[in-house]
C-alpha positions, -999 to +999 in steps of 0.1 A: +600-255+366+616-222+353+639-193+364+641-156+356+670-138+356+685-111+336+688-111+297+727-115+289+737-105+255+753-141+252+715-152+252+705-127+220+700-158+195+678-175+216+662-145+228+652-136+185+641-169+182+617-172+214+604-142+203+599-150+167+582-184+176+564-169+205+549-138+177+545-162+152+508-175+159+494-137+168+488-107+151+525-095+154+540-123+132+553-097+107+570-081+134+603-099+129+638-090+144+674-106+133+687-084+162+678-077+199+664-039+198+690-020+219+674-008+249+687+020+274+710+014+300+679+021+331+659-004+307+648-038+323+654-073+308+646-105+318+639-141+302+625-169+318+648-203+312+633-237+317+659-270+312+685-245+300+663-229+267+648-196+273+611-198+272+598-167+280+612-127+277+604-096+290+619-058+281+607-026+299+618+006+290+617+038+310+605+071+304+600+092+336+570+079+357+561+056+327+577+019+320+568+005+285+569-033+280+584-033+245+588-070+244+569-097+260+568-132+246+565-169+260+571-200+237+537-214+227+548-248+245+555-231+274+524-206+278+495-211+305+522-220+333+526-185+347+556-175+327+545-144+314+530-134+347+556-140+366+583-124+340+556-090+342+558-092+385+595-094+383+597-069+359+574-044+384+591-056+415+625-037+396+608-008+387+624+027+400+598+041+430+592+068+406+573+050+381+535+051+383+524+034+354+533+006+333+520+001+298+521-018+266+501-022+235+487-051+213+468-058+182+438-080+180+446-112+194+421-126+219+443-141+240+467-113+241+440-089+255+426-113+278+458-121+295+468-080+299+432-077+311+437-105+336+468-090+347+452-057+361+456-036+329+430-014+315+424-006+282+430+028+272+438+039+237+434+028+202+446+035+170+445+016+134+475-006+123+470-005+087+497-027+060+503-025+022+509-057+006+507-078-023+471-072-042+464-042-021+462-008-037+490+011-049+498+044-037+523+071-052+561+068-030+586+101-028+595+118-064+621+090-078+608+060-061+585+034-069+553+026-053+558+004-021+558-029-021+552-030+017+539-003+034+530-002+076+511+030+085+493+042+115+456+054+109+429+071+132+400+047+142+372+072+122+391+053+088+387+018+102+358+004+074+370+020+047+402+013+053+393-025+059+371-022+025+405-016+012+432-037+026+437-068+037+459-063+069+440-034+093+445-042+133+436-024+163+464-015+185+452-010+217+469+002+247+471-013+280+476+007+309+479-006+345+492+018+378+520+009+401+536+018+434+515+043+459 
């Protein structure tokens, strides 16, 4: 059985690495963090403990009616027992009565789609997540620099074959949008 309560800052090292582990089989494995992303004060933070680890997280931020899940990640030995679910209703059940709409946004992965689709979200924008890496193209940096090694851009979905013709990281990010309260 597990518990949710708040995210304490005494919790950050556990917190990286369930999010690490938890990103590390999807399409946001690159998206690694050696420190918690500080968050507004209004912001909501929770993690799900289980047998004293932490096995599941959740971070919301606010921005008038609209609450973004910037985080959301549950240990792959822990996944399919409601822990994500249950972190996303706690999370709503704390929201201010003026928010209307929660969102969040993904890449590719199937069951990351599924379960925000399952969860009463909608699908409703997409852009290209496009990276530069080893044995891609170069392409010119500032005056004074060097090419990048690594590059992450954003790129309109009209570029998405020739841009795939091209690199070997493209994603779609798509947004998830789901309403709340009245």
């Amino acid at each position: 059985m597990f518990s949710i309560r708040p995210y304490d800052p005494r919790d950050e090292a556990e917190w990286l690495q369930c999010r690490l582990l938890s990103f590390f089989d999807t399409d946001y494995y690159d998206d690694v963090k050696i420190a918690k992303t500080p968050l507004p004060s209004d912001s909501i933070e929770l993690v799900a403990e289980q047998e004293g680890r932490i096995v599941g997280l959740i971070d919301v931020k606010l921005s008038g009616d609209l609450a973004t899940i910037d985080s959301i990640a549950v240990l792959p030995d822990a996944r399919r027992h409601g822990i994500g679910r249950a972190l996303l209703d706690r999370a709503i059940t704390l929201l201010p009565d003026h928010v209307r709409q929660v969102d969040a946004w993904t890449r590719e992965s199937p069951a990351a789609n599924a379960w925000y689709r399952d969860s009463g979200f909608v699908e409703d924008q997409m852009y290209l997540h496009v990276f530069r890496g080893e044995g891609d193209p170069e392409f010119a940096g500032p005056a004074g620099l060097s090419s990048p090694a690594l590059a992450f851009m954003h790129a309109p979905l009209e570029l998405e074959l020739e841009l795939r013709a091209t690199y070997a990281r493209v994603y779609r990010c798509r947004r998830y949008l789901q309403g709340v309260g009245d």
